[in-house]
C-alpha positions as CSV (number, residue, x, y, z in Angstrom):
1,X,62.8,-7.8,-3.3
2,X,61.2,-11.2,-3.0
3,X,61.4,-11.3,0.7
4,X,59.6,-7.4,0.8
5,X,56.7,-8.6,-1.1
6,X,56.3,-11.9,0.7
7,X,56.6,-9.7,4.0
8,X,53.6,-7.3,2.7
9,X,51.7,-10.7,2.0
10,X,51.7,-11.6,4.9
11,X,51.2,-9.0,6.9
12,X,48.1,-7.6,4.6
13,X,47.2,-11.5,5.6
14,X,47.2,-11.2,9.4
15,X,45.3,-7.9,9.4
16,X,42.5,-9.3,7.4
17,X,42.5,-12.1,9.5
18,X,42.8,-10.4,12.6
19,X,40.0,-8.0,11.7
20,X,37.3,-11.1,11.2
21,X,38.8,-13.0,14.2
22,X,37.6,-9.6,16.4
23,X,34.0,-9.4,14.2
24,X,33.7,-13.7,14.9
25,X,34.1,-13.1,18.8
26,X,32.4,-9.8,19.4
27,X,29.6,-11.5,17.3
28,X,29.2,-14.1,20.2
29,X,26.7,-11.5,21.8
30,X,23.8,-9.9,20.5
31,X,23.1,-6.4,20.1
32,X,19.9,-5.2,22.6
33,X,17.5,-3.9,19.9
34,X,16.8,-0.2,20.5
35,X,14.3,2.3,19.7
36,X,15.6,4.9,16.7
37,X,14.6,7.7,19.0
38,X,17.6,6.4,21.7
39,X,20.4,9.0,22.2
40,X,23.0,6.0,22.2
41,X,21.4,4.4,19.5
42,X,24.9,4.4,16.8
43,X,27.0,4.1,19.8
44,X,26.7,-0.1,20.4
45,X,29.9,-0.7,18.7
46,X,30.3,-4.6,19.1
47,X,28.2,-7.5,18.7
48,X,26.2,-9.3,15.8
49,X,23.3,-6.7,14.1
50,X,21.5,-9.5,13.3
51,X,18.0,-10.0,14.8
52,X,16.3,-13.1,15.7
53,X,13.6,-12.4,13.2
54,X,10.1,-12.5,13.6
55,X,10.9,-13.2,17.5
56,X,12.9,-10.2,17.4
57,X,11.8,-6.8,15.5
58,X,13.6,-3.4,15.0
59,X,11.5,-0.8,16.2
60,X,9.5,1.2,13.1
61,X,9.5,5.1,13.3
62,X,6.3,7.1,14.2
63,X,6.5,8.2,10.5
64,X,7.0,4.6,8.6
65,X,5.1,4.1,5.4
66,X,4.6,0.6,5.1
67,X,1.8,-1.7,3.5
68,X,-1.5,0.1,2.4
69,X,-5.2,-0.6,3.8
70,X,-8.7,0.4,2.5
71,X,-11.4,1.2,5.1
72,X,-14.0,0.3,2.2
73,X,-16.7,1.6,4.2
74,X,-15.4,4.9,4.2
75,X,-14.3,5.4,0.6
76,X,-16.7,7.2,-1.8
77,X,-14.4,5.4,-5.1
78,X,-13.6,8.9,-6.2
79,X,-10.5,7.9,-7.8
80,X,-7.8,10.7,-6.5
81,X,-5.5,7.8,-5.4
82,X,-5.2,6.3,-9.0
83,X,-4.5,9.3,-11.0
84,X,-2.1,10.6,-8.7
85,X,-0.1,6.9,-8.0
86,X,3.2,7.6,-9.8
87,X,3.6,3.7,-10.6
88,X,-0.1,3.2,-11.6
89,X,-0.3,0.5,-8.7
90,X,-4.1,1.2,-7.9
91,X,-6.6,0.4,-9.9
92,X,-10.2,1.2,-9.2
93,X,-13.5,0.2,-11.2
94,X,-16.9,2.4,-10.4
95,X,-20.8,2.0,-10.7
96,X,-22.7,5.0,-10.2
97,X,-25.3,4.4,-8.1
98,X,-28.8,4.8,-8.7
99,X,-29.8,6.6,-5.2
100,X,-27.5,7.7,-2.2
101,X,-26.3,4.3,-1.0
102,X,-24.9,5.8,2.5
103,X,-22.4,7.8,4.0
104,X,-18.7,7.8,5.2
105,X,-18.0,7.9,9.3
106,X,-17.2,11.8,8.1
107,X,-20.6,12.6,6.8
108,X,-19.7,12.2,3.2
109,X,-22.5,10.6,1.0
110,X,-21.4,7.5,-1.2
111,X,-23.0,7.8,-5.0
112,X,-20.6,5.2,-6.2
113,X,-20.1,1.2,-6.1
114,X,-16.8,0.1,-6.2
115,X,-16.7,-3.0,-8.5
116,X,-13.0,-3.2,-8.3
117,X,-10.5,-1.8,-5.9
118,X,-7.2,-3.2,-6.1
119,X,-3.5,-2.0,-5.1
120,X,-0.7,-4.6,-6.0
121,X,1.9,-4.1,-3.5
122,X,4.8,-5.5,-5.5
123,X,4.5,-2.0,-7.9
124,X,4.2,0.1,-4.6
125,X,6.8,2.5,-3.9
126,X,5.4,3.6,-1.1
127,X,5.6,7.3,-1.8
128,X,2.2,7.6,0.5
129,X,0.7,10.4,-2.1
130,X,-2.2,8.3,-2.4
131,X,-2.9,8.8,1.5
132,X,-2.7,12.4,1.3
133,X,-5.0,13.0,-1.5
134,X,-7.7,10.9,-0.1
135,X,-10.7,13.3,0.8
136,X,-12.6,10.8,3.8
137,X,-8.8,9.4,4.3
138,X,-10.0,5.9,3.9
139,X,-6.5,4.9,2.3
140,X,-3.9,4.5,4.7
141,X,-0.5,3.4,5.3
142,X,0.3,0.7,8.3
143,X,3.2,-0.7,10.1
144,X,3.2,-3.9,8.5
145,X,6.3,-3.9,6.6
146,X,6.5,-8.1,5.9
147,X,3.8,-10.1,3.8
148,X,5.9,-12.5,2.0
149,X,4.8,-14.4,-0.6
150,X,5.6,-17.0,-2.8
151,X,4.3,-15.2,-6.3
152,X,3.7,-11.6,-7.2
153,X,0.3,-12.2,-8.3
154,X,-0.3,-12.7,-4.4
155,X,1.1,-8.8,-3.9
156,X,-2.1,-7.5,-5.6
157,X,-4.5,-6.6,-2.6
158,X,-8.0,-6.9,-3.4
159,X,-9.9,-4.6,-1.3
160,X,-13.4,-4.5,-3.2
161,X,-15.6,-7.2,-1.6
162,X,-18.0,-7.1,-4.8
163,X,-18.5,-10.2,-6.4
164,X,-19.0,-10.2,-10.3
165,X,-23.0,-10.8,-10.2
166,X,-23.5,-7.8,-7.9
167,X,-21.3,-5.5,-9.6
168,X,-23.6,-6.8,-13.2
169,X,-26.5,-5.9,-11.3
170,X,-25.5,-2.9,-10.7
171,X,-24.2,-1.9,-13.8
172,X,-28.0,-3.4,-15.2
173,X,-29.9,-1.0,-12.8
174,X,-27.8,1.9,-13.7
175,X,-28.8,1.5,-17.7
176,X,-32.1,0.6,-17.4
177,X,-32.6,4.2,-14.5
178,X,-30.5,5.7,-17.9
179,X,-33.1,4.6,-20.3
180,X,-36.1,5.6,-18.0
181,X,-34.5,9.2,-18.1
182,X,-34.0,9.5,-21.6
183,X,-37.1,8.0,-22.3
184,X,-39.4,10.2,-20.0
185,X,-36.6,13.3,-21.9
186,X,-37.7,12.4,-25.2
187,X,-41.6,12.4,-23.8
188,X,-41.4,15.6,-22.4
189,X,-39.8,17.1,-25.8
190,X,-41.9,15.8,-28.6
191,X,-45.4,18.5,-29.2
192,X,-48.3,16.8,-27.7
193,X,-50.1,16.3,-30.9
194,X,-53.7,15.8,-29.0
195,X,-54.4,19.7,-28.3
196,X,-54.7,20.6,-31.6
């Protein structure tokens, strides 16, 4: 009975030990990094998987949803991406503008300062809703998968180039246009008590 078990030891033993002496050896060589779309892509059975990393890089998919990126210039701050984030990982801050203050490469026109535009990456699932609900498709999703950092606060992408001063200003403009309007409203409704 004793010497069964000590048999089954040992031979349970030399097959785990002959299965990582096979993965050490075949592990000598590399694998040659292939394209997903490769018909013998699964079919490299031996050598390591590991990639010499950043020398080395797998090849990404023609549909990859990696990092986001803003084309400020082209976004009229309509705020589609926010509401429809499942994570709430946008977050947008608008001015109205007094006037037109130009237009999108599609024609669009811009009515809106953005004071704030800001996606932090380390909430990002990556769903890519937000690309597909953007009307002048300003948002976008790249194939940059790595941006390591050191703290999360570093994840949170700031794409508004605003500084606090302007975005003020703006917001002064804005209020004293509003107070013109209601004041020249009120005017234009009271009786003018001269024709009598």
């Amino acid at each position: 009975m004793m010497k069964s078990k000590l048999f089954n030891v040992f031979k349970t033993v030399g097959k785990g030990m002959s299965l990582t002496l096979t993965h050490f050896f075949a592990a000598s060589e590399s694998r040659k990094v292939k394209s997903i779309t490769d018909i013998n892509y699964f079919s490299q059975n031996s050598g390591t998987t590991t990639i010499q990393y950043p020398h080395q890089k797998l090849p990404l998919p023609e549909v990859a949803r990696y990092q986001l990126d803003v084309e400020m210039d082209d976004c009229i701050v309509c705020d589609l991406c926010a509401k429809i984030c499942p994570v709430d990982c946008i977050e947008i801050e608008s001015i109205k503008a007094t006037e037109a203050i130009g237009k999108t490469s599609d024609g669009t026109t811009k009515r809106l300062y953005a004071a704030k535009f800001d996606i932090d990456m380390a909430k990002c699932m990556y769903c890519g809703l937000c690309t597909v609900v953007c009307p002048t498709e300003c948002i976008i999703m790249t194939d940059t998968y790595d941006r390591s950092t050191l703290t999360l606060n570093e994840m949170v992408y700031k794409f508004s180039d605003m500084s606090a001063s302007e975005a003020e200003e703006k917001r002064i403009a804005l209020e004293k246009q509003n107070a013109e309007r209601l004041a020249s409203k009120q005017a234009a409704s009271q009786p003018d008590k001269t024709k009598k």
